[in-house]
N, C-alpha and C positions, 0 to 999 in steps of 0.2 A: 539886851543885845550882847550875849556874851560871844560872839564870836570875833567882835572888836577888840577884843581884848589881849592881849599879845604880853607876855611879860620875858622879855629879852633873856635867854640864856645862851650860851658860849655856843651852841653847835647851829641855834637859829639865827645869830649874830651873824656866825661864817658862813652861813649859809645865802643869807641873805647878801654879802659881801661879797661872795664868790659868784652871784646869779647879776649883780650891778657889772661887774668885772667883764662878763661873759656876751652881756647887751654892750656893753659898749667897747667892746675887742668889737662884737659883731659888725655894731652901728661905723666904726671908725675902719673897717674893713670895705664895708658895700661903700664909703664915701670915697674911700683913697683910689679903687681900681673900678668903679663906676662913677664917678661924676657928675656927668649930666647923658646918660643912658639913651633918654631922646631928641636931642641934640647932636650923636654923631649919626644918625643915618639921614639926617636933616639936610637937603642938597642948597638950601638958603636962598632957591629960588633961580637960580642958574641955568637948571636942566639936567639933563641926563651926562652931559658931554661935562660936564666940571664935576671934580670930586673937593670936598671940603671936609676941615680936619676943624673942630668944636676945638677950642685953647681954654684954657681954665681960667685966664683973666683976658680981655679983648672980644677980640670978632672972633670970627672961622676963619680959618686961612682956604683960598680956593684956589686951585689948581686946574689949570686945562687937561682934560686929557687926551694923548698926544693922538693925532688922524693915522688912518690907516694907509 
């Protein structure tokens, strides 16, 4: 099995280093400005008439919204 075999030099070290770098910019990107993605369109059982806001630690906060 020589394709297991990997013997570390300076440009696959960085490279390797710069590709961990890159997944977790990524990874720490999709978590900061998405959150919980299926949870804000989530009306948490209320109805059409209440709008609710998914909070990153608690409940939703729900809001009436206002009659016409």
């Amino acid at each position: 099995m020589k394709w297991l075999q990997w013997t570390p030099d300076r440009n696959g070290t960085v490279g390797v280093v710069l590709a961990l770098i890159v997944l977790v910019s990524v990874f720490a990107f999709l978590v900061t400005y998405f959150p919980d993605f299926q949870q804000r369109s989530a009306s948490a059982g209320f109805g059409a008439d209440w709008e609710c806001t998914a909070q990153p630690k608690g409940d939703p906060i729900c809001v009436k919204k206002p009659g016409r």
